[in-house]
C-alpha positions as CSV (number, residue, x, y, z in Angstrom):
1,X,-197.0,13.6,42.4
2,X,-199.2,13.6,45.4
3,X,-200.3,10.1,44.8
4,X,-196.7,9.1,44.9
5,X,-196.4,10.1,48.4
6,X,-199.2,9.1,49.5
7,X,-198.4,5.8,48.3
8,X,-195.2,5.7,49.5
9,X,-196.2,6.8,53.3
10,X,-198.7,4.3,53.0
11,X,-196.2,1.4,52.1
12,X,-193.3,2.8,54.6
13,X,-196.5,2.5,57.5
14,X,-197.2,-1.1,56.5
15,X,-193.6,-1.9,56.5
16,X,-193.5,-0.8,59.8
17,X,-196.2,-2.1,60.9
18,X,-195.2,-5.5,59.7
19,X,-191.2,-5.4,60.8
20,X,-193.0,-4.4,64.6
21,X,-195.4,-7.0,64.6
22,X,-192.8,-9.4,63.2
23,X,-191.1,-8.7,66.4
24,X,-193.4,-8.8,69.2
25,X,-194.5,-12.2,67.6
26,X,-190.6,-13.5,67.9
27,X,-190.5,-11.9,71.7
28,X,-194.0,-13.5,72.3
29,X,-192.5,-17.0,70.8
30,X,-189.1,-16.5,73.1
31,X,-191.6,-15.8,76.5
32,X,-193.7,-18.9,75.8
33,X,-190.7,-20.8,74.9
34,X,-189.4,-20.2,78.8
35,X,-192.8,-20.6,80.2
36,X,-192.3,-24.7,78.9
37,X,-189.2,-24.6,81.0
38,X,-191.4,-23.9,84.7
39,X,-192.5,-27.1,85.4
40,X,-194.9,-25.9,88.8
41,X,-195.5,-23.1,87.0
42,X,-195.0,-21.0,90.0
43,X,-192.8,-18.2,88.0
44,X,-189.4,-18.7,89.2
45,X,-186.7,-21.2,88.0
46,X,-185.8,-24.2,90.7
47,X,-182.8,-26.0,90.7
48,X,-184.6,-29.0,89.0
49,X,-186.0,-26.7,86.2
50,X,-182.5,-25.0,85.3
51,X,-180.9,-26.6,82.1
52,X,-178.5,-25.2,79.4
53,X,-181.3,-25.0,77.0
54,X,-183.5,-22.7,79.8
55,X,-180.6,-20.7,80.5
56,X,-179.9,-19.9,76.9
57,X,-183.6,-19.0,76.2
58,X,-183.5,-17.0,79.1
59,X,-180.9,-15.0,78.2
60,X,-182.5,-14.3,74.8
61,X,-185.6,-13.1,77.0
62,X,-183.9,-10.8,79.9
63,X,-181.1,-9.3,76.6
64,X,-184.1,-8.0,75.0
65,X,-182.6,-4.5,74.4
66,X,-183.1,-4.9,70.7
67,X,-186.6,-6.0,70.9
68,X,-187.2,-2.8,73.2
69,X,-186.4,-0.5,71.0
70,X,-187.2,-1.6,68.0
71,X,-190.0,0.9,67.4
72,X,-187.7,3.9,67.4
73,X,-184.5,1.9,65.4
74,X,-186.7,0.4,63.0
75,X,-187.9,4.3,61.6
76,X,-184.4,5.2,59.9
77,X,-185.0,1.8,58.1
78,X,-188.2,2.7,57.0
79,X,-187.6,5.8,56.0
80,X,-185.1,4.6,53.7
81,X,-187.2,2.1,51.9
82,X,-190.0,4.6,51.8
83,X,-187.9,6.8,49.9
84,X,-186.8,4.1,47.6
85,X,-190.2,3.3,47.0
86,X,-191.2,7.0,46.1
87,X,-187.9,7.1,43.8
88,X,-189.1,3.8,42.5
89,X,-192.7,5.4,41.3
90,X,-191.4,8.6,40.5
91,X,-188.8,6.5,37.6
92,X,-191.7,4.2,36.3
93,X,-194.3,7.2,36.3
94,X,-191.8,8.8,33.8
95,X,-191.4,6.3,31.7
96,X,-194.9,6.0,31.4
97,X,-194.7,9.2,29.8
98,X,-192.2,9.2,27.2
């Protein structure tokens, strides 16, 4: 029974880990992505630099509430598979038995 959990908080941890790291790769990609977009690379957005593509990959970068919170909205998720996991082991464990 113990192993069960154990397992279980060890897969709902790397799940987590993963779906976090998933997303600061995807915010990383976004911030390079705008970077192309300064030309003099002086950290601000000239007239000459602004086009419909920058300002749409901008908004994806400054709208980043999602992203921001992702470590505390992603834990209900995780919790949930974790649990499905555990119900998943506890099934197969019995059917082991019989």
């Amino acid at each position: 029974m113990k192993n069960k959990i154990k397992y279980s908080l060890i897969f709902s941890l790397v799940l987590y880990l993963l779906a976090n790291l998933f997303i600061i790769i995807q915010e990383k990609y976004y911030e390079d992505n705008l970077k192309n977009y300064d030309l003099n690379e002086n950290g601000f957005f000239e007239e000459n630099e602004r086009t419909k593509k920058q300002q749409i990959i901008q908004e994806i970068v400054a709208g980043d509430t999602a992203r921001t919170l992702a470590p505390i909205t992603t834990i209900p998720i995780i919790i949930i598979f974790g649990f499905l996991f555990w119900s998943t082991l506890k099934i197969v464990g019995r059917k082991k038995l019989t």
